[in-house]
Backbone as a printed PyTorch tensor [residue, N CA C, xyz], in Angstrom:
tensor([[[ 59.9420, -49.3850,  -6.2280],
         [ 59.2580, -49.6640,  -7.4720],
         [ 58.2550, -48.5450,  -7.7820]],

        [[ 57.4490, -48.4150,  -6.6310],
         [ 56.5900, -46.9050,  -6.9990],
         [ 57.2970, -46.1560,  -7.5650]],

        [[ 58.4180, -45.9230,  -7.1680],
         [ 59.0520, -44.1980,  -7.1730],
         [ 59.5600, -43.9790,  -8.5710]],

        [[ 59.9990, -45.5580,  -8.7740],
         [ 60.5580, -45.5440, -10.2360],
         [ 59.1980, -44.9590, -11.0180]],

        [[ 58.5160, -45.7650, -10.8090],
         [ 57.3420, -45.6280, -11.9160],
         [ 56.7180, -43.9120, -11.6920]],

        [[ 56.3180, -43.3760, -10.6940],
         [ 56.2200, -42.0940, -10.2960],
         [ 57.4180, -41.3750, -11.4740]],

        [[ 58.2970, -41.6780, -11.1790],
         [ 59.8470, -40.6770, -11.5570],
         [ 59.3320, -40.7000, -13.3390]],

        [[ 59.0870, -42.2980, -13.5060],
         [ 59.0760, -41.9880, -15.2140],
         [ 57.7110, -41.6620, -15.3390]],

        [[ 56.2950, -41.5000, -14.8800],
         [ 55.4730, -40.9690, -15.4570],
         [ 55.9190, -39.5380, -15.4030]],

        [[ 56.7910, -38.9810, -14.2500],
         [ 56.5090, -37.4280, -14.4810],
         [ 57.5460, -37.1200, -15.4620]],

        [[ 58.9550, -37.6610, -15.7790],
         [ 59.0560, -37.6400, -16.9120],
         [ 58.8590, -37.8500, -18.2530]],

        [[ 57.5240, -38.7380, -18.3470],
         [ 57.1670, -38.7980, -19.5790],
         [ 56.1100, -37.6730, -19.9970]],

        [[ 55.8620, -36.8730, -19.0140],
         [ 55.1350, -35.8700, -19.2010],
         [ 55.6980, -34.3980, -19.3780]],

        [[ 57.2320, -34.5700, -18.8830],
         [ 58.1930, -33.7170, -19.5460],
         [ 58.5980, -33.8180, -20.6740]],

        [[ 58.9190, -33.1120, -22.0590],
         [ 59.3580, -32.9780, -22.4160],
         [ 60.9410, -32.8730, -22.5260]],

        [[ 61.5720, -33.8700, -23.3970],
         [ 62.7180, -34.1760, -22.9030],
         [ 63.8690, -32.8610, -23.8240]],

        [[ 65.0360, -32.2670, -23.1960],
         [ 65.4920, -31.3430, -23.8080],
         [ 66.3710, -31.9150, -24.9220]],

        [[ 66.1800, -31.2040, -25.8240],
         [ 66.8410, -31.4850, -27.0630],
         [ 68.0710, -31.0900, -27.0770]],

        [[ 68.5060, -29.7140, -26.4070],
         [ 69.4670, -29.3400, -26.5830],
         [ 70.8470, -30.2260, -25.8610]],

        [[ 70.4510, -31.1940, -24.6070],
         [ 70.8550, -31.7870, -23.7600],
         [ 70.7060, -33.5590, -24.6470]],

        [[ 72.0990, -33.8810, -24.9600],
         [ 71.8870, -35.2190, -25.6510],
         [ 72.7900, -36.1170, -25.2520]],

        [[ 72.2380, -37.4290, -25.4680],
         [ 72.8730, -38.4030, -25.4180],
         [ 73.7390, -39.3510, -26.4930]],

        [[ 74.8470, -39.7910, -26.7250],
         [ 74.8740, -40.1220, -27.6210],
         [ 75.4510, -41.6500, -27.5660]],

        [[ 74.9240, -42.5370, -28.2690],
         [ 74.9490, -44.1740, -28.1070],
         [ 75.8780, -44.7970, -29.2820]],

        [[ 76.2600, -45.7840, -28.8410],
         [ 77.6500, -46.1580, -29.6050],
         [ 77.2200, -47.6690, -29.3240]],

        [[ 77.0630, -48.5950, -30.3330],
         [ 77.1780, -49.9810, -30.4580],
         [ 76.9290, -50.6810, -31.3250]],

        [[ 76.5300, -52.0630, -31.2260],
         [ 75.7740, -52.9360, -32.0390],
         [ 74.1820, -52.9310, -32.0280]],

        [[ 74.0080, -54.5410, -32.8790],
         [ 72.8100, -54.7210, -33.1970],
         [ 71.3730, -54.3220, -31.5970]],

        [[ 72.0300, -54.8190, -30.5600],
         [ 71.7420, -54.5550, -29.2630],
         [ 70.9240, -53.2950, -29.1690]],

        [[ 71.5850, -52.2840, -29.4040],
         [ 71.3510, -50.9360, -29.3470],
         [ 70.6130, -50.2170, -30.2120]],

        [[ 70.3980, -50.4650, -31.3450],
         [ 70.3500, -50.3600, -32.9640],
         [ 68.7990, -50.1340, -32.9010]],

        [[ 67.9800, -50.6110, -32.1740],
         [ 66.4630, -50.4300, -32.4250],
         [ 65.9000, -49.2160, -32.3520]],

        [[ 65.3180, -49.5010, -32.9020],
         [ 64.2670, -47.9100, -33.5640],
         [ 63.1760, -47.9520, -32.1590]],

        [[ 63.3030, -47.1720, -31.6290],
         [ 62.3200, -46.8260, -30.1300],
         [ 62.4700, -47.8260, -29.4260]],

        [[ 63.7140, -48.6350, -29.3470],
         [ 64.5020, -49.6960, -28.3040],
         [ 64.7680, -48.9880, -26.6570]],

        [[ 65.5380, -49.8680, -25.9710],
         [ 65.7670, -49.3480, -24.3490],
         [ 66.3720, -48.2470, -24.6220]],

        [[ 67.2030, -47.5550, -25.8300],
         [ 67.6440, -46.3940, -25.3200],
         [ 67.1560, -45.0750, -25.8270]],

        [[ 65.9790, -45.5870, -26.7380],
         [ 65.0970, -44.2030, -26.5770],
         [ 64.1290, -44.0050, -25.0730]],

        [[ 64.0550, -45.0540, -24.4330],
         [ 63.5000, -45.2980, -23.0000],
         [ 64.4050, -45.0380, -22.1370]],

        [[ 65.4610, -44.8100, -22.3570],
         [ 66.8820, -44.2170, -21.3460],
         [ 66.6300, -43.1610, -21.4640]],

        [[ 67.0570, -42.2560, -22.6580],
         [ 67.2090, -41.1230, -22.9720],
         [ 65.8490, -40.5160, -22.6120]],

        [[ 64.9260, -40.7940, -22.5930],
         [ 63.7540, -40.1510, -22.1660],
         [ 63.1880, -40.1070, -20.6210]],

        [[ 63.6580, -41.0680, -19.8330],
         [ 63.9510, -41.5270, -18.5210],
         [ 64.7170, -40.1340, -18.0700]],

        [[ 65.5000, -40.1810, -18.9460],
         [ 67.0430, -39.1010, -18.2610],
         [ 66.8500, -37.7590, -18.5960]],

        [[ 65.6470, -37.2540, -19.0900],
         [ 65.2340, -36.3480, -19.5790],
         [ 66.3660, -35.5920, -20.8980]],

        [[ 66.5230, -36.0180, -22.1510],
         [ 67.4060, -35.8200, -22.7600],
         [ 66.9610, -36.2940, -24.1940]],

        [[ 67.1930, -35.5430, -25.2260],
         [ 67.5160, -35.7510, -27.0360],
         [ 68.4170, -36.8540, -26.5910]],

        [[ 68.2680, -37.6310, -27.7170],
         [ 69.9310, -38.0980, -27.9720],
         [ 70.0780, -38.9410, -29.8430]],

        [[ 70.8150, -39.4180, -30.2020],
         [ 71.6630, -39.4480, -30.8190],
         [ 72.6360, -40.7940, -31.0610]],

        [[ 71.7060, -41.8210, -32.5830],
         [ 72.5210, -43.3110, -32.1660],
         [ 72.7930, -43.7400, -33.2570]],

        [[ 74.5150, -43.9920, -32.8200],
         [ 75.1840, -43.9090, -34.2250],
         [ 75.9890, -45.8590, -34.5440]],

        [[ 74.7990, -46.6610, -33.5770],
         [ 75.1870, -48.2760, -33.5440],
         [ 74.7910, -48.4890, -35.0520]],

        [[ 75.1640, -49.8480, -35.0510],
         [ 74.8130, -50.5130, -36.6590],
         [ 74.9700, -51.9490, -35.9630]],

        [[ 73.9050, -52.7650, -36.1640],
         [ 74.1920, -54.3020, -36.3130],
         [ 75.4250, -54.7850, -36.6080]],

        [[ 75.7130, -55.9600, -36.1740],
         [ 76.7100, -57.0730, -36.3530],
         [ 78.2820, -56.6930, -36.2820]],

        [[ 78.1550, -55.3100, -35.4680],
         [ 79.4490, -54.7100, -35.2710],
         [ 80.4050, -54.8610, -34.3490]],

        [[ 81.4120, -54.9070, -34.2930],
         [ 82.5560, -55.5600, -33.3880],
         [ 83.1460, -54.1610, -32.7120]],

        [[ 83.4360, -54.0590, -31.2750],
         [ 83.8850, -53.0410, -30.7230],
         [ 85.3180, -51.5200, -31.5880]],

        [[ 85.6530, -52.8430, -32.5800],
         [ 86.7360, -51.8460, -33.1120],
         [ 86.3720, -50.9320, -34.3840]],

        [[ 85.1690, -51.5360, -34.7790],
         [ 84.3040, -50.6340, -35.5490],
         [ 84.0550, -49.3620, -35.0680]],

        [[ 83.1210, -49.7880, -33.5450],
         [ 82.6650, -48.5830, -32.7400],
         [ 83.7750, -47.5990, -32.1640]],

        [[ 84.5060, -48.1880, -32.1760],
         [ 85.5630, -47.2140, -31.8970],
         [ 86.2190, -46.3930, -32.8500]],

        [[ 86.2140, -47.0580, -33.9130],
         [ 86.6210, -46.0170, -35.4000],
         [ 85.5750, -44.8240, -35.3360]],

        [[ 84.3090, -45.2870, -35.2000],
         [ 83.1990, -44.7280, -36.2110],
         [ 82.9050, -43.5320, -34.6100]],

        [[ 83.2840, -44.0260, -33.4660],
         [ 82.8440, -43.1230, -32.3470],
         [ 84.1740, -42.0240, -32.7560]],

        [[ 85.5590, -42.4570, -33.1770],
         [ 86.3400, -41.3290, -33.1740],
         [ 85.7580, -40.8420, -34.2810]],

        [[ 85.5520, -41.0160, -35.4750],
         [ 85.1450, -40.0200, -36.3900],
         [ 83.7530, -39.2460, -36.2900]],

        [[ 83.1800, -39.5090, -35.7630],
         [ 81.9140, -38.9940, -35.2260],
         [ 82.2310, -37.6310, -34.6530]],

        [[ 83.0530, -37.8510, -33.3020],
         [ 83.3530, -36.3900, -32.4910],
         [ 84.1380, -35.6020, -33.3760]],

        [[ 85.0790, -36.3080, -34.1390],
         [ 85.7940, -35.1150, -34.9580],
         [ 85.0410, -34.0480, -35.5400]],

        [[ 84.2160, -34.5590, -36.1180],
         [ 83.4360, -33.9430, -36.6820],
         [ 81.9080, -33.7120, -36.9550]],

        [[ 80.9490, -34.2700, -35.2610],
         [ 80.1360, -34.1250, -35.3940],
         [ 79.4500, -33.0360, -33.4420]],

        [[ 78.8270, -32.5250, -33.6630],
         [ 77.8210, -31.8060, -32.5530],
         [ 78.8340, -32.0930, -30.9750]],

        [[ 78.5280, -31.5480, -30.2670],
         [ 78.9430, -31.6630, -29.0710],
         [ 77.3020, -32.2760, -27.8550]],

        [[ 77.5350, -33.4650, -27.2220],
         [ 77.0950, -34.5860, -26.7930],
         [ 77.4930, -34.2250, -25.0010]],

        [[ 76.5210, -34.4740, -24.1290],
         [ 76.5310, -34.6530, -22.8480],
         [ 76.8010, -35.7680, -22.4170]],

        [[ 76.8870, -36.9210, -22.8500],
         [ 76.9650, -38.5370, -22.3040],
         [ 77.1240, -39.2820, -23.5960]],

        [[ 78.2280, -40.1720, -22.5860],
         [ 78.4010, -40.9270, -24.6460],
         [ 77.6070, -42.2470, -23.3770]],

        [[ 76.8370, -43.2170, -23.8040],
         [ 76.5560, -44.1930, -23.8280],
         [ 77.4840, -45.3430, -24.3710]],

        [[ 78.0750, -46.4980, -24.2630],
         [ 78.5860, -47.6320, -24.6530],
         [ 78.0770, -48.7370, -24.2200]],

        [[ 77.7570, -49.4730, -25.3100],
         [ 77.4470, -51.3830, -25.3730],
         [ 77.8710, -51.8100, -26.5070]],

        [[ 78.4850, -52.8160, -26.3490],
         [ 79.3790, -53.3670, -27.0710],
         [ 79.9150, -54.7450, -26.1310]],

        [[ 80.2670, -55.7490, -27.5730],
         [ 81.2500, -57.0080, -27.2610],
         [ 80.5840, -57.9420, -27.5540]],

        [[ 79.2720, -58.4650, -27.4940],
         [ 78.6960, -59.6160, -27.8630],
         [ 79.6020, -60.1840, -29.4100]],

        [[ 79.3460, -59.0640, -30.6610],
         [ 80.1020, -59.7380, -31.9190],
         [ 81.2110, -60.0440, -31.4850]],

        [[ 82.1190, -59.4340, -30.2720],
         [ 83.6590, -59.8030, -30.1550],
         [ 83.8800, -61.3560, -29.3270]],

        [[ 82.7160, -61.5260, -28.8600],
         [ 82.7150, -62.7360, -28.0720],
         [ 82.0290, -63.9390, -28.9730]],

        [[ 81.2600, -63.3990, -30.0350],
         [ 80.7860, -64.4870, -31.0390],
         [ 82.0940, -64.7090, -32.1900]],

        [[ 83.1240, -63.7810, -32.3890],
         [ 83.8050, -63.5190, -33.4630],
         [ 85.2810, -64.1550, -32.7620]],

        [[ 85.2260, -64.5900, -31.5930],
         [ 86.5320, -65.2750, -31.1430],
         [ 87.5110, -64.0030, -30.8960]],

        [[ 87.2290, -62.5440, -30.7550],
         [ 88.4480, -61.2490, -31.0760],
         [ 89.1860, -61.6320, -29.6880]],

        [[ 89.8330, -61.1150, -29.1860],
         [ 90.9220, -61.5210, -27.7010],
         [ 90.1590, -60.6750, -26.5820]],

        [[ 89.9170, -61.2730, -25.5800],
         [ 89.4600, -60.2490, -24.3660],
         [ 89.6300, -59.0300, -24.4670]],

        [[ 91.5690, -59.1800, -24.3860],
         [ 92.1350, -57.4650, -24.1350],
         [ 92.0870, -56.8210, -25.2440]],

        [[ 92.0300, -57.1480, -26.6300],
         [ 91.1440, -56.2200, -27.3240],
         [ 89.8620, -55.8110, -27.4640]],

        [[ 89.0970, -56.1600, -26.9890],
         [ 87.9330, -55.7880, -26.6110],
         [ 87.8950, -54.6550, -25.1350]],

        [[ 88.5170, -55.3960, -24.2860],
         [ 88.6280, -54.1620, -23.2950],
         [ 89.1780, -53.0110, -23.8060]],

        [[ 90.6210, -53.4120, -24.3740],
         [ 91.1850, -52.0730, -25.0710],
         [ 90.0700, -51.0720, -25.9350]],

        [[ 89.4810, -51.7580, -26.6750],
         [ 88.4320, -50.8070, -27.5850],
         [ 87.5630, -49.9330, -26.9520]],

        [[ 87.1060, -50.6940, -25.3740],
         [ 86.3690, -50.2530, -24.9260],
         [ 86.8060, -48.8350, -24.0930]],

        [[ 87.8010, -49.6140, -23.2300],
         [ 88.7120, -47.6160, -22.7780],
         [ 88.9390, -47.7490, -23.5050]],

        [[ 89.3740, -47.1220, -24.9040],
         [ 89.5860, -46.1410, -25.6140],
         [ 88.2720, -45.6200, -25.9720]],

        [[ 87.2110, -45.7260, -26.2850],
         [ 86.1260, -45.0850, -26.0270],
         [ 85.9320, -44.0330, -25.2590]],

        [[ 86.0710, -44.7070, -23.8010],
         [ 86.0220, -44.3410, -22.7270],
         [ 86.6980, -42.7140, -22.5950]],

        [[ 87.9290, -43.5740, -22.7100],
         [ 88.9410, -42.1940, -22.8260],
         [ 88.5750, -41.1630, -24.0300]],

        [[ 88.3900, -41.2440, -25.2770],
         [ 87.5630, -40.4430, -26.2110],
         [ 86.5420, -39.5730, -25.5590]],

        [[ 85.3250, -40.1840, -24.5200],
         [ 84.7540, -39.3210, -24.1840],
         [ 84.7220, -38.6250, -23.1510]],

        [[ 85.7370, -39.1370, -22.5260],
         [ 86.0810, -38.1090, -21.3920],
         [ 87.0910, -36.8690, -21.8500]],

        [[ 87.8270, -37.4220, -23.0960],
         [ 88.7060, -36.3820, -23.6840],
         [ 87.6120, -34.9660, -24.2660]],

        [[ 86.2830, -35.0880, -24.7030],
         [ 85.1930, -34.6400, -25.2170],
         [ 84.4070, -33.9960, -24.2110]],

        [[ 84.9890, -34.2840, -22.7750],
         [ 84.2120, -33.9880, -21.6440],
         [ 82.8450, -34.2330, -21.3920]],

        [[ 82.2530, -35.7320, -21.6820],
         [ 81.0150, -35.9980, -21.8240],
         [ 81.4920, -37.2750, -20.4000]],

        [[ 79.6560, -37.3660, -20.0910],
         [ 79.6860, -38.0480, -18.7840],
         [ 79.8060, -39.3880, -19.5060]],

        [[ 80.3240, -40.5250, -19.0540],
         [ 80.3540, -41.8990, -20.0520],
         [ 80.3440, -43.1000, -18.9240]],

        [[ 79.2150, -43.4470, -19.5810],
         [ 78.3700, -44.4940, -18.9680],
         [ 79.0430, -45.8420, -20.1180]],

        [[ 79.2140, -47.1500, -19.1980],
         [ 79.3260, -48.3050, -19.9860],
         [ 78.2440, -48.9480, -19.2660]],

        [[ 77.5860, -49.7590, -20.1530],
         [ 76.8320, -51.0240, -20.1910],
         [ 76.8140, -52.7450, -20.4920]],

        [[ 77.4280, -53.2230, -19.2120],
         [ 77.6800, -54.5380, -19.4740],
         [ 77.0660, -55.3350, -20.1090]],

        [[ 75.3090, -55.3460, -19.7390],
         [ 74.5090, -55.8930, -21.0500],
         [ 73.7200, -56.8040, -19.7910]],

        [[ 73.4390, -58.2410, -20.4400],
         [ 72.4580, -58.5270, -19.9190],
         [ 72.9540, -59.9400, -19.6600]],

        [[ 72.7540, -60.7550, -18.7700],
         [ 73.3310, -62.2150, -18.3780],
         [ 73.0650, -63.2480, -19.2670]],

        [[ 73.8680, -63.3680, -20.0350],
         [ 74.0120, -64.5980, -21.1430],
         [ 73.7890, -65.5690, -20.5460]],

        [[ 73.6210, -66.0420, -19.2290],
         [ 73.2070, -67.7890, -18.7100],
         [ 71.9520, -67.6590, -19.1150]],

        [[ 71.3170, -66.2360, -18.8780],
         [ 69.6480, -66.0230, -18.7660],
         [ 69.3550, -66.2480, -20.3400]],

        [[ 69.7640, -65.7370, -21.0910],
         [ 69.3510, -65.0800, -22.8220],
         [ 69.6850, -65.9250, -23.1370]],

        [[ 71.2500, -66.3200, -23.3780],
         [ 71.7410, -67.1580, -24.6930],
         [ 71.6480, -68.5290, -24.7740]],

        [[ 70.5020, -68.8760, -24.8710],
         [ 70.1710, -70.8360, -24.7970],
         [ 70.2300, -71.2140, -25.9360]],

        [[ 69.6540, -71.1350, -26.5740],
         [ 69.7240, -71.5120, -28.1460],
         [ 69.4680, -69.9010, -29.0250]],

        [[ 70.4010, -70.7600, -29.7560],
         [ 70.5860, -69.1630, -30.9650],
         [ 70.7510, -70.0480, -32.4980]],

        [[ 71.3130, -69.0870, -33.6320],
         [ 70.9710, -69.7000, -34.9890],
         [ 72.3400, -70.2910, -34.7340]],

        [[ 72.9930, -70.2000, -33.9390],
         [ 74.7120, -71.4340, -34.2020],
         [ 74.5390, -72.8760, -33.7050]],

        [[ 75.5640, -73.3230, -33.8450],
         [ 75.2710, -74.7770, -33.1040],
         [ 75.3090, -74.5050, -31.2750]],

        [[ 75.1920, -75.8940, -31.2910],
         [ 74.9200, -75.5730, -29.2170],
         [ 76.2510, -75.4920, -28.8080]],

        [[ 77.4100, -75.9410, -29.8190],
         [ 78.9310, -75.8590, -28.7100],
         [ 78.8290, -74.7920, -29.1850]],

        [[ 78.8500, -73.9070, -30.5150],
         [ 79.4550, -72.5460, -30.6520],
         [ 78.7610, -71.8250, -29.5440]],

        [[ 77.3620, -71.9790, -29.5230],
         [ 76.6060, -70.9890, -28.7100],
         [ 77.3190, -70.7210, -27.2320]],

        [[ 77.5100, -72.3800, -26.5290],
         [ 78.0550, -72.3600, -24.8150],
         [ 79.3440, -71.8780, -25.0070]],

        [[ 80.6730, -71.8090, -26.2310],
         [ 81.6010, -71.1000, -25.8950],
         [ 81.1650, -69.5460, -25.9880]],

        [[ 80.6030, -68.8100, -26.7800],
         [ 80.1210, -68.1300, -26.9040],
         [ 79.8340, -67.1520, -25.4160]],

        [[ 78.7800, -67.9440, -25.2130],
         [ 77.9400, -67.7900, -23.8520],
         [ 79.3900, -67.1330, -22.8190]],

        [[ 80.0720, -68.5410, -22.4900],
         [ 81.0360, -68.3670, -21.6690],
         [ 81.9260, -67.2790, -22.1200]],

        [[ 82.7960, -66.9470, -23.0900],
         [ 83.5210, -65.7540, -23.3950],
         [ 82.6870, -64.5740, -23.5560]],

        [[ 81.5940, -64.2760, -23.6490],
         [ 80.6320, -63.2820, -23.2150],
         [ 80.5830, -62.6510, -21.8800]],

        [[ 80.2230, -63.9020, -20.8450],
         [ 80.3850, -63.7660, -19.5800],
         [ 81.4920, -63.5850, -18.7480]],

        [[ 82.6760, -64.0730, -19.0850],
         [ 83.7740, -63.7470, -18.8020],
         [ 84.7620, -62.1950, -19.4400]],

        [[ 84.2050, -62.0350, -20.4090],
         [ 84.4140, -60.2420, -20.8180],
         [ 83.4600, -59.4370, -20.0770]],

        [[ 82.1690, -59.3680, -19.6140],
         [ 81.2770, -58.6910, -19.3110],
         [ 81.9980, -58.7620, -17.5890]],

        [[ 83.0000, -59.4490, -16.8180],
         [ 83.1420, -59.5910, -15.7800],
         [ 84.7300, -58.7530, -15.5100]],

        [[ 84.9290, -58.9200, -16.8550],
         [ 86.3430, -57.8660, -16.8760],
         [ 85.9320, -56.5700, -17.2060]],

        [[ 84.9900, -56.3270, -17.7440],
         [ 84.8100, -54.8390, -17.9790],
         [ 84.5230, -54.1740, -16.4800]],

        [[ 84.2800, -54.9790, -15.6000],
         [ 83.3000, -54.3850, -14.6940],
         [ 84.5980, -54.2470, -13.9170]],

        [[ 85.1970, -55.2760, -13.8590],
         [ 86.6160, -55.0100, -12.9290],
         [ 87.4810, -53.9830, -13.6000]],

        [[ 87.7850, -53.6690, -14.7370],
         [ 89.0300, -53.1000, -15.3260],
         [ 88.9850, -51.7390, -16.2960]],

        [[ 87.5080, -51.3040, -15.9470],
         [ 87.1510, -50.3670, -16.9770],
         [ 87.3020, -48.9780, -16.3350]],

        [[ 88.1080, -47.9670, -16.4260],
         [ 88.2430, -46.6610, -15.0670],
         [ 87.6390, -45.3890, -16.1180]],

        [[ 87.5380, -44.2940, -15.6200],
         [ 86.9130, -42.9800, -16.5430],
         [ 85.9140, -43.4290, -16.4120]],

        [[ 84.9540, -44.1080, -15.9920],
         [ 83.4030, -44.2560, -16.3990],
         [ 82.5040, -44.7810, -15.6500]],

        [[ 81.4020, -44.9050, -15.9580],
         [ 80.0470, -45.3770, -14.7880],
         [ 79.7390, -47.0220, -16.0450]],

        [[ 80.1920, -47.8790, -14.9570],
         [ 79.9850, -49.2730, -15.1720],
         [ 78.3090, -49.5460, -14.7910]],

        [[ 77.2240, -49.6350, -15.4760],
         [ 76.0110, -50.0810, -15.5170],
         [ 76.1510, -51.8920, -15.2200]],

        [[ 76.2330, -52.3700, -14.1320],
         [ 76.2800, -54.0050, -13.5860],
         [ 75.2220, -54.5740, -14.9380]],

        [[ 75.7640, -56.0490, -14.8620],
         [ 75.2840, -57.0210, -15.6210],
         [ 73.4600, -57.2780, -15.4890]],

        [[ 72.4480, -56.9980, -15.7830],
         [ 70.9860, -57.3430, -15.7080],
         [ 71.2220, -58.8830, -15.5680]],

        [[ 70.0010, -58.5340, -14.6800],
         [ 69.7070, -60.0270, -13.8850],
         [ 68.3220, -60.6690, -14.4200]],

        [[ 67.2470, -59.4510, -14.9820],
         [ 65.9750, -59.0010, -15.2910],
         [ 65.7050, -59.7930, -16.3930]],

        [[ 66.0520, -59.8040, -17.7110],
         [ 65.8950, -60.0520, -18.9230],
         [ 66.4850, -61.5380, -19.0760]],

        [[ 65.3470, -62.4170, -19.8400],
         [ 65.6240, -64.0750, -20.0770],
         [ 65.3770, -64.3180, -21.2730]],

        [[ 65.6960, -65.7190, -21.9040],
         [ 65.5830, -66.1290, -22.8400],
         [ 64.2690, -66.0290, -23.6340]],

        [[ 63.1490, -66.1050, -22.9040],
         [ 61.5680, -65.7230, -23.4030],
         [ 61.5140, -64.1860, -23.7210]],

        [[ 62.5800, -63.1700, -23.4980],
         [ 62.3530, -61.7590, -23.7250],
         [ 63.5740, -61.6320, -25.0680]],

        [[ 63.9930, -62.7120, -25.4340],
         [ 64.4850, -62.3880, -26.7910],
         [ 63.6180, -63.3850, -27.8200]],

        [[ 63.7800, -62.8650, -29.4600],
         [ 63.2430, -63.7810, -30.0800],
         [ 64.7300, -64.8560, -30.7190]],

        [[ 66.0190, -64.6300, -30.5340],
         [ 66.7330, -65.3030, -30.8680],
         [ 67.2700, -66.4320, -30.2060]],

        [[ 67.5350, -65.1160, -28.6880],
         [ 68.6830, -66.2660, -28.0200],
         [ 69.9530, -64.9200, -27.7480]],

        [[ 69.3010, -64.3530, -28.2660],
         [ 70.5970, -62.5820, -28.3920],
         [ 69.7350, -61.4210, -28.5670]],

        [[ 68.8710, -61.3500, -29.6530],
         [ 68.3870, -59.9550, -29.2920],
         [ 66.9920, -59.8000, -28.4440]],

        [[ 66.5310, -58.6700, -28.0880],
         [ 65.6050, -58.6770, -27.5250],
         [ 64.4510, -58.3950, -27.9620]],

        [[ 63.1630, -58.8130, -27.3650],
         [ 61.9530, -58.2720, -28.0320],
         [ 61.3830, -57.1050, -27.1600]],

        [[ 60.1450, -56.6260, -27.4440],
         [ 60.0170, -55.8330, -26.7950],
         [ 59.6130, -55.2980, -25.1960]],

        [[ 59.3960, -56.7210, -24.7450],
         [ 59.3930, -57.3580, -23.6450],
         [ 60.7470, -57.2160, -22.8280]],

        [[ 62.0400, -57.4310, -23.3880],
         [ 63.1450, -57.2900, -22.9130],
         [ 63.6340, -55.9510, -22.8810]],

        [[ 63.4090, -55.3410, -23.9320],
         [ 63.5500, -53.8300, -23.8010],
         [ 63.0620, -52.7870, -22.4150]],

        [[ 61.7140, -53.3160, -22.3860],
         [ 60.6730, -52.9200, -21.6420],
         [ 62.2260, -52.5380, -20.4260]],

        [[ 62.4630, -54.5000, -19.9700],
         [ 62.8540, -54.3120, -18.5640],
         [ 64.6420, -54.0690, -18.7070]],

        [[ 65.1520, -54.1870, -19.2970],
         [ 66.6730, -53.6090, -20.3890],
         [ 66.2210, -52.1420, -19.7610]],

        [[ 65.7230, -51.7070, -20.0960],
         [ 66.0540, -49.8460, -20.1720],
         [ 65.3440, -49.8880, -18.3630]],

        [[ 64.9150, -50.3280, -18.1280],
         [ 63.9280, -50.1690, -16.2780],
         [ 65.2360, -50.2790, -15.6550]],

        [[ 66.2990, -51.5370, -16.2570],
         [ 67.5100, -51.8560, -14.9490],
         [ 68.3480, -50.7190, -14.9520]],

        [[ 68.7100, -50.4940, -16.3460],
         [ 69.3310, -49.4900, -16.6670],
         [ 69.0790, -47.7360, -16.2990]],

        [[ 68.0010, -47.7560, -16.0800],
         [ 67.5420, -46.3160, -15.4630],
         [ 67.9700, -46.7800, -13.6260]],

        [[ 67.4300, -47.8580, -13.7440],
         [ 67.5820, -47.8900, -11.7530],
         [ 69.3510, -48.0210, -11.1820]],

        [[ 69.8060, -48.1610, -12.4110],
         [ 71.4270, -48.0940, -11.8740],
         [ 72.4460, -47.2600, -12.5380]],

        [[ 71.4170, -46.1120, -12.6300],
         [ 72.8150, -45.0450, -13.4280],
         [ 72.8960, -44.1460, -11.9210]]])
């Protein structure tokens, strides 16, 4: 725990390189303005670069991540989180995995290091949300059961394990996080890349 905290004060006293970036791919999750992954990217000493949008479903991110590289900057690490909308939206497991390697494979085709992020334990977070309580527990459960296949079935990439850290009092919904969750969201996430 020291060392962590040691490691990020002396990087917060570095200056992080610009030229060296990260680039993030997801949903609403990701989407925050000085959220966990401007606290990643600065952790990791690195610019980066986030091209999520709210309420988006993995096959979005996967359109919008291929058109991105076509035609945008060259990127050291693609970042991925994704699946919550695919698990609220009923989409099929294996399309969701599928979306996800293909990502995957995109950025290894790009030669960037590619990190996935399972996310955070829906028993902990998702108690009550704005749906009803059955939508929410199927929900919950097809969440948890995709987040357990990614970890088994996802190859090309650095699987970031499920957070154990972050609870229902560190979101204000029931799904997203406040800044409290962020805080410890980007801490797990630095201690397991």
């Amino acid at each position: 725990m020291k060392s962590l905290l040691i490691t990020l004060l002396f990087l917060s006293l570095v200056p992080p390189n610009k030229d060296v970036k990260i680039l993030f791919i997801g949903d609403s999750l990701t989407c925050y303005s000085n959220g966990w992954q401007h606290t990643v990217a600065k952790g990791m000493g690195m610019g980066y670069v986030n091209i999520s949008k709210g309420g988006k479903r993995t096959d979005w991110m996967l359109k919008t991540l291929r058109n991105y590289l076509e035609n945008g900057p060259h990127h050291n690490t693609l970042v991925i989180y994704g699946g919550i909308n695919d698990s609220f939206a009923s989409t099929k497991e294996s399309t969701t995995i599928n979306n996800i390697q293909s990502m995957v494979n995109l950025g290894n085709l790009y030669e960037m290091e590619v990190i996935v992020i399972v996310g955070y334990d829906p028993n902990r977070v998702i108690k009550k949300t704005v749906y009803s309580e059955a939508t929410t527990k199927i929900c919950r459960e097809r969440y948890v059961k995709l987040q357990k296949r990614m970890q088994e079935r996802l190859l090309g990439c650095k699987v970031i394990p499920m957070d154990t850290t972050v609870t229902y009092q560190d979101s204000g919904d029931g799904i997203h996080l406040k800044a409290s969750g962020h805080r410890k969201f980007s801490k797990w996430v630095l201690n397991n890349l």
